[in-house]
C-alpha positions in Angstrom: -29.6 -15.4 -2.1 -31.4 -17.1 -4.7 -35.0 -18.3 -5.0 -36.3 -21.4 -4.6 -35.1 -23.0 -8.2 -38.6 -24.8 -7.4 -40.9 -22.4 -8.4 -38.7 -22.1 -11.3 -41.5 -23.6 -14.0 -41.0 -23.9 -17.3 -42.8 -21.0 -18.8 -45.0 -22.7 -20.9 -47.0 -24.2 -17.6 -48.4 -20.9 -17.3 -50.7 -21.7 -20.3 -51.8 -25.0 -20.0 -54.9 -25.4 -18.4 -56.8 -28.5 -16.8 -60.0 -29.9 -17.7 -62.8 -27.9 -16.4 -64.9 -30.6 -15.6 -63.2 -32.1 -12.8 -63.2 -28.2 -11.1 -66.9 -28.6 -11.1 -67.0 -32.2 -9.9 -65.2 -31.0 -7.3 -68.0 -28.1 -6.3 -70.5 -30.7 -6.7 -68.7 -33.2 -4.3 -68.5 -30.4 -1.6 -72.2 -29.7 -1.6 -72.7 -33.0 -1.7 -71.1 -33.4 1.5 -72.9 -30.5 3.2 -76.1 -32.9 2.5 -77.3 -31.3 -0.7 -78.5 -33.1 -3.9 -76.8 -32.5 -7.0 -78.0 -33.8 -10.3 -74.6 -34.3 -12.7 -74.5 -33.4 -15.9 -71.0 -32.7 -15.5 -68.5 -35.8 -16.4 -68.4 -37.7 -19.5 -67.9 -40.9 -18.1 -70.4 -43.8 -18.5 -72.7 -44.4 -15.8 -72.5 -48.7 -16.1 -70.0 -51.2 -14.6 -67.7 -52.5 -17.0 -69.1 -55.7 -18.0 -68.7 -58.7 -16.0 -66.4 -60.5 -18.6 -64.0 -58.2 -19.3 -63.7 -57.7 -15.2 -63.7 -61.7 -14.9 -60.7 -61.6 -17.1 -58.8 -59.0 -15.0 -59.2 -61.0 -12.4 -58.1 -64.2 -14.1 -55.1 -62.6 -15.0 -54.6 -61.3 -11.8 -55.0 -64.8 -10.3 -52.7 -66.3 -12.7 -50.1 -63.5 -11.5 -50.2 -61.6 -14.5 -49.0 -58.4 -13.1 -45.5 -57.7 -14.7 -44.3 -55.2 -17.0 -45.7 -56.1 -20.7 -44.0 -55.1 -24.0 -45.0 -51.4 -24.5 -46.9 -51.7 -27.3 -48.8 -53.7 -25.5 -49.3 -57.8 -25.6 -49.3 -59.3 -28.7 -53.3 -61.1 -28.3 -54.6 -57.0 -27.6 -52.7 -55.6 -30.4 -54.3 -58.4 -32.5 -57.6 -58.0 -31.4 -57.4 -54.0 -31.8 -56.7 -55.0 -35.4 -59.2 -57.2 -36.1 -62.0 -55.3 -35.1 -60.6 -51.6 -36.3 -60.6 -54.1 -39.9 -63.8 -55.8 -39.2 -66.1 -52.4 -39.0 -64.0 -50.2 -41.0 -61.9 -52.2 -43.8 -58.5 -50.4 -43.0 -56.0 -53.3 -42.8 -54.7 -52.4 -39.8 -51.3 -54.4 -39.0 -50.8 -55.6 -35.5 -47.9 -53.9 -35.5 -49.4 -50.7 -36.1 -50.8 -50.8 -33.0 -49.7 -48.6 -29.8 -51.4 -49.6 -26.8 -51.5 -46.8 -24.3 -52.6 -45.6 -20.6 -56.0 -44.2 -21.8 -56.7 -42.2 -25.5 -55.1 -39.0 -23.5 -51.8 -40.5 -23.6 -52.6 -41.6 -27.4 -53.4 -37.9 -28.3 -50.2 -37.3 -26.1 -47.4 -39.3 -28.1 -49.6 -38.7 -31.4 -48.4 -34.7 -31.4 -45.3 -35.3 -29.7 -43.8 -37.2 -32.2 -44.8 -34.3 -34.7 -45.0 -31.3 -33.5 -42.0 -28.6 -33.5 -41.8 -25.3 -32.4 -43.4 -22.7 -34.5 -46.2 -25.3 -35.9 -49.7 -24.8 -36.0 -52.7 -27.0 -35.0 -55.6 -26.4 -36.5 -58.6 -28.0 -33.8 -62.2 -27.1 -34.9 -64.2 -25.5 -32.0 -65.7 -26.3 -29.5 -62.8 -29.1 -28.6 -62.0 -30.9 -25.9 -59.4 -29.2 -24.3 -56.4 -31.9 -24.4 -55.5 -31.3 -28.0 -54.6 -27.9 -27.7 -52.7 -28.2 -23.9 -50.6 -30.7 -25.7 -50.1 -28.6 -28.6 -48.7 -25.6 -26.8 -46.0 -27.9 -24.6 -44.1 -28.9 -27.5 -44.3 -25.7 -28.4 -46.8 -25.8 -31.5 -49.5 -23.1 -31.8 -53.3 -24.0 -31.7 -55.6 -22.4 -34.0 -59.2 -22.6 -33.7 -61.6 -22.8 -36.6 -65.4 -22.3 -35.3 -67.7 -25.0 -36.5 -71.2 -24.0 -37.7 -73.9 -24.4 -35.1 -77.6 -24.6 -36.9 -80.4 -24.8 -34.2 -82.3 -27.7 -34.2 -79.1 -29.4 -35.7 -76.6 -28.5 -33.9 -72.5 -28.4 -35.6 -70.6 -29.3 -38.6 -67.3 -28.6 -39.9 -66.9 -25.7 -41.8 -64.2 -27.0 -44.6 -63.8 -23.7 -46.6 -63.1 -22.0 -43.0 -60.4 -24.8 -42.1 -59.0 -24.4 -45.3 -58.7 -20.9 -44.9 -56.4 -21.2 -42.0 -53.9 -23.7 -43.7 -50.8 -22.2 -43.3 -47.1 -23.3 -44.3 -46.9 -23.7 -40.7 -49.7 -25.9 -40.7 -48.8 -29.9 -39.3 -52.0 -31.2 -38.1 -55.7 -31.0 -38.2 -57.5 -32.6 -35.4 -60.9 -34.4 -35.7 -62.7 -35.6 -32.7 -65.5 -37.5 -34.4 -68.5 -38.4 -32.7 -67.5 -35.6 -31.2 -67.2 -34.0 -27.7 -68.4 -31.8 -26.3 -71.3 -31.1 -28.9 -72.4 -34.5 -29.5 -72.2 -34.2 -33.4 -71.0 -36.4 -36.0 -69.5 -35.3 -39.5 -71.0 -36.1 -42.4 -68.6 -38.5 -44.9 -68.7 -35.9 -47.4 -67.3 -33.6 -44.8 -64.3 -36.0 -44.4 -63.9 -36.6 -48.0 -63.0 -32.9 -48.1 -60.7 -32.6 -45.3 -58.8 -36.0 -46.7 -59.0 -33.9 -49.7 -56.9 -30.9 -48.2 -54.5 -33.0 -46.2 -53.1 -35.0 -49.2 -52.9 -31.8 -51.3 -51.3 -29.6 -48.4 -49.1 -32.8 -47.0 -51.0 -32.5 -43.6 -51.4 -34.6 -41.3 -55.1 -35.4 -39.5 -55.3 -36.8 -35.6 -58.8 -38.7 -35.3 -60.3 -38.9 -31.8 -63.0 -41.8 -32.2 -63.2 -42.3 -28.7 -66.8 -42.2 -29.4 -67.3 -44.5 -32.6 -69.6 -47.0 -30.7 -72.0 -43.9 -29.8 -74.0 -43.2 -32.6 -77.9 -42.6 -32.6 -80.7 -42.2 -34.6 -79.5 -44.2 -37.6 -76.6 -41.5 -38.7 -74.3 -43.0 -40.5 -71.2 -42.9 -38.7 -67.6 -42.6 -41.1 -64.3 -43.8 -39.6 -60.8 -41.9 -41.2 -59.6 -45.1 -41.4 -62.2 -46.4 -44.1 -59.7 -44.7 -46.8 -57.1 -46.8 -48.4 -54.4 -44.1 -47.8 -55.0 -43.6 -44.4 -51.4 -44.8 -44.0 -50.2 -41.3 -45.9 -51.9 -38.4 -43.1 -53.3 -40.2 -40.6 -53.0 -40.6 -36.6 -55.3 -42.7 -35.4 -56.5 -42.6 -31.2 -59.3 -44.6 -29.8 -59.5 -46.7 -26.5 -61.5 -48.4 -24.2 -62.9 -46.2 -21.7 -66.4 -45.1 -23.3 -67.5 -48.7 -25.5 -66.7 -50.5 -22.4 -66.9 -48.8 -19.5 -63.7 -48.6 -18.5 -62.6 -45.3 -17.8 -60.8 -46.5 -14.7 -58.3 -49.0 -16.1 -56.7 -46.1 -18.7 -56.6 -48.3 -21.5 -56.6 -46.8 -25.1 -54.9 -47.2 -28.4 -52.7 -45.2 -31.2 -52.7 -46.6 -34.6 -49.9 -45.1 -37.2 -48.0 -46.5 -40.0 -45.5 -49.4 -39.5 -42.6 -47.2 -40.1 -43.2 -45.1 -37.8 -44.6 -46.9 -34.9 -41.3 -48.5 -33.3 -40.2 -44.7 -33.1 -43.7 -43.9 -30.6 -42.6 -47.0 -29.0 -39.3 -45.6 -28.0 -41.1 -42.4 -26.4 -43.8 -44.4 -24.8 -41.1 -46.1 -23.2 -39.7 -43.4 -21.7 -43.2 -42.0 -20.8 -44.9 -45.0 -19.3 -42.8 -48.2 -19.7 -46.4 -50.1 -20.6 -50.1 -50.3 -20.6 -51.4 -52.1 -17.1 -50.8 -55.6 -17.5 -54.3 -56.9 -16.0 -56.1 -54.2 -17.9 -55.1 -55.3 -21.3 -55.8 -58.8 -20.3 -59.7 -57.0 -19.9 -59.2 -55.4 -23.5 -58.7 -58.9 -25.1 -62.0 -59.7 -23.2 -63.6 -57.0 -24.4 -63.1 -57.0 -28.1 -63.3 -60.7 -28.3 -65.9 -61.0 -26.0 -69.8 -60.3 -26.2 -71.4 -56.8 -27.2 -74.3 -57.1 -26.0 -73.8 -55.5 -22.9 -72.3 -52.4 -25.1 -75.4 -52.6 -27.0 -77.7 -52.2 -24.4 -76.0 -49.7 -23.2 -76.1 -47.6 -26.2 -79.6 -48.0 -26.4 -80.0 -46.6 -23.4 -77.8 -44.0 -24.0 -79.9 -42.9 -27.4 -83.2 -43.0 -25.1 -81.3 -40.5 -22.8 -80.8 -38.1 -25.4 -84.3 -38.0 -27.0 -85.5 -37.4 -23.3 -83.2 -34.6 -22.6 -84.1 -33.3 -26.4 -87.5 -33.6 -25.8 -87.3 -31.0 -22.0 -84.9 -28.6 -23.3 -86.3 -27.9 -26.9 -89.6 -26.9 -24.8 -87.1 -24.5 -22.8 -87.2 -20.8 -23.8 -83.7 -19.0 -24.5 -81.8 -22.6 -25.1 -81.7 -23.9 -29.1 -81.4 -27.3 -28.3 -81.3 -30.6 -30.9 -80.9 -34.0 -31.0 -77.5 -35.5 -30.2 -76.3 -37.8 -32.9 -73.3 -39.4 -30.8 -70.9 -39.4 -28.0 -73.5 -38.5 -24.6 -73.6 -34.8 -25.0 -75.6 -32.3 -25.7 -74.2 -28.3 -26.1 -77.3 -25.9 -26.4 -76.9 -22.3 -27.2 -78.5 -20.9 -24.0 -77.6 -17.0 -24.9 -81.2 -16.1 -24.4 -81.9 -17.7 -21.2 -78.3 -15.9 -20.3 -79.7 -12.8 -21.3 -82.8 -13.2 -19.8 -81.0 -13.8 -16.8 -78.7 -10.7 -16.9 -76.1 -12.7 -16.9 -73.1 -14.3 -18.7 -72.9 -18.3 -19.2 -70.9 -19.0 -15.7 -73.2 -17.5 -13.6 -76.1 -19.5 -15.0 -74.2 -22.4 -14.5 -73.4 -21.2 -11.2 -77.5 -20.9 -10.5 -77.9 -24.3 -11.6 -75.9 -25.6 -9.5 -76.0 -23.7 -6.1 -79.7 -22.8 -6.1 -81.3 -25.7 -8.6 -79.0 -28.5 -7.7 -77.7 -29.1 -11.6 -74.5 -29.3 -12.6 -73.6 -28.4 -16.4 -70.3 -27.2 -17.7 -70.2 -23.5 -19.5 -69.1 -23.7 -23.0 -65.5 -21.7 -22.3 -64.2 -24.6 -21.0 -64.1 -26.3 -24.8 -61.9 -23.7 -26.3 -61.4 -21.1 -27.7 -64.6 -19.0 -28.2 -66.9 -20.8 -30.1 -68.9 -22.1 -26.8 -69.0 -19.1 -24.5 -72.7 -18.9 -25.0 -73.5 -22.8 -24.8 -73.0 -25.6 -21.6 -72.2 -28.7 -22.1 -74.4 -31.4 -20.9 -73.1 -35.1 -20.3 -76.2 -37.3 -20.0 -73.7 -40.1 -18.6 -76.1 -40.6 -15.8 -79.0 -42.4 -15.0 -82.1 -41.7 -16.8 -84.5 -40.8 -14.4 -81.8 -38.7 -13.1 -81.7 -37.3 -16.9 -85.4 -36.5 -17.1 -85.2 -34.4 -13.6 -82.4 -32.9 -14.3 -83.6 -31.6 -17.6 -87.1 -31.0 -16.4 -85.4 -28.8 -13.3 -83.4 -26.5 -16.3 -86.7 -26.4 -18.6 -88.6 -25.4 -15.7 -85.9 -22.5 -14.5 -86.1 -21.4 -18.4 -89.7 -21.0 -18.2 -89.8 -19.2 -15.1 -87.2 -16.6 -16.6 -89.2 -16.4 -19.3 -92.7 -15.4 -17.6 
């Protein structure tokens, strides 16, 4: 007699992974529960209520009974307003109808290598990454391949052109960029991206840009979007969304921007994926972009303050090279000598955080492939004083290592 056909998986699910981070939110819950205190550094999800505007729109909409399926693209007014601003701050001439709403960035970066990716092609995602581009990847059947950026202490990473270029292959379809980027916190220099536009026009390659982040940027670094060049039409896939600038990781609400030939053919897939954004959600999203900033503002301010703090404890630490986070809310210190000092590899030092010093950071594996197994990953989404303790807590275990 047969098996149960239900265990019958595609083989493929055996090597996609989740995201790490939720594992450990997990842990931290359950201690939680058995009445201990855990400091997160865990989850990259801003710490502030989406503004009162945008949620005062929702509800508007919501009141008005706004809360049937939309066009999948998304409404008209959001698809304009997406344009406007992406045209505003960068100069792209974005068309409306080169807009794809979506049900967060993930389903963005979802439909972005979908539409491109056969079986036998190669990825090229610069390392550390956030994990998504790669899953994604490897279910259409596309091969990932890793490129290590440079980490300088007291910097912290940069793209390493000559090494991407290296790995061009014929097989080679897409290079992903994730700028500000997560989980180290850096952002690339415009020279940098003048290079890799450089090598996708002359290969005929195509470039995915992540800039989830492009609101998060500190310390007067001059922040460069792929869609400031006139071209971008030629190699670009463009994902951003609403989660980080707004606050609004719970209403899944992000944005693909391709070409105009192309874009009714995404359509068609989103279609079949997710029928349409949430209706009261994009009604927020018109609210957001056309409403006031100041509330992101402040927020990134405080954000920036957050960073010098947690910049200012760990670069006192022995055995962690930290540096000062540019963008995003991360931070992703080498901490191979406090490891070592510790007799230990990177999960079990984020294992004694947690369990016996009440701090939750992720290990660096979990941002593949290899290029962080000797750095965490430290989210300060959370609340400042919470951000100095926290920090203070892992300098303090550091020293104590140290003698």
């Amino acid at each position: 007699m047969p098996g149960s056909p239900a265990l019958n998986l595609n083989p493929v699910m055996d090597e996609i992974m989740g995201e790490t981070a939720f594992a450990y939110l997990e842990l931290a819950r359950k201690l939680r529960s058995q009445g201990r205190r855990v400091i997160s550094f865990g989850i990259g999800q801003p710490d502030f209520v989406t503004p009162e505007h945008i949620r005062e729109a929702a509800k508007k909409a919501l009141d008005e009974g706004f809360t049937g399926y939309t066009e999948t693209a998304g409404i008209p007014e959001l698809r304009e307003a997406i344009a406007d601003y992406l045209n505003t701050r960068y100069k792209s001439d974005v068309k409306p109808e080169e807009v794809i709403v979506t049900t967060g960035a993930k389903t963005a970066i979802f439909l972005a290598l979908a539409a491109y990716i056969r079986p036998g092609d190669e990825v090229i995602i610069p390392e550390p990454s956030y994990y998504a581009y790669a899953q994604v990847t490897k279910l259409f059947g596309g091969r990932p391949v890793y490129v290590p950026m440079d980490f300088e202490p007291g910097y912290g990473f940069k793209l390493n052109i000559d090494r991407i270029e290296e790995k061009v292959t014929s097989k080679t379809r897409i290079i992903v960029v994730n700028n500000p980027h997560n989980p180290t916190g850096s952002i690339f220099l415009k020279d940098q991206l003048e290079a890799l536009v450089d090598l996708a026009r002359e290969r005929g390659i195509l470039i995915a840009a992540d800039e989830i982040y492009d609101n998060f940027v500190y310390s007067g670094v001059e922040f460069t979007s792929l869609l400031s060049w006139e071209d971008w039409r030629d190699y670009l896939l463009y994902v951003n969304g609403f989660s980080k600038t707004f606050s609004m990781t719970g209403w899944r609400l992000g944005y693909l921007v391709v070409r105009r030939e192309v874009a009714p053919k995404i359509i068609e897939l989103a279609t079949s994926v997710y029928s349409c954004p949430p209706s009261i959600a994009q009604k927020g999203g018109v609210a957001a972009l056309r409403g006031p900033w100041e509330p992101v503002k402040r927020m990134i301010e405080t954000f920036e303050e957050r960073a010098r703090i947690l910049y200012e404890e760990l670069s006192k630490a022995p055995g962690i090279e930290a540096y000062m986070p540019q963008g995003a809310f991360y931070m992703f210190p080498r901490v191979k000598g406090l490891a070592e000092a510790l007799n230990a590899d990177v999960d079990t030092l984020v294992n004694k955080l947690l369990y016996e010093k009440g701090v939750l950071v992720l290990p660096g594996k979990a941002f593949p492939d290899k290029a962080g197994r000797w750095h965490v990953r430290i989210s300060f989404a959370t609340s400042t004083s919470e951000v100095r303790e926290g920090a203070r807590i892992i300098r303090e275990l550091a020293e104590s290592t140290a003698g």
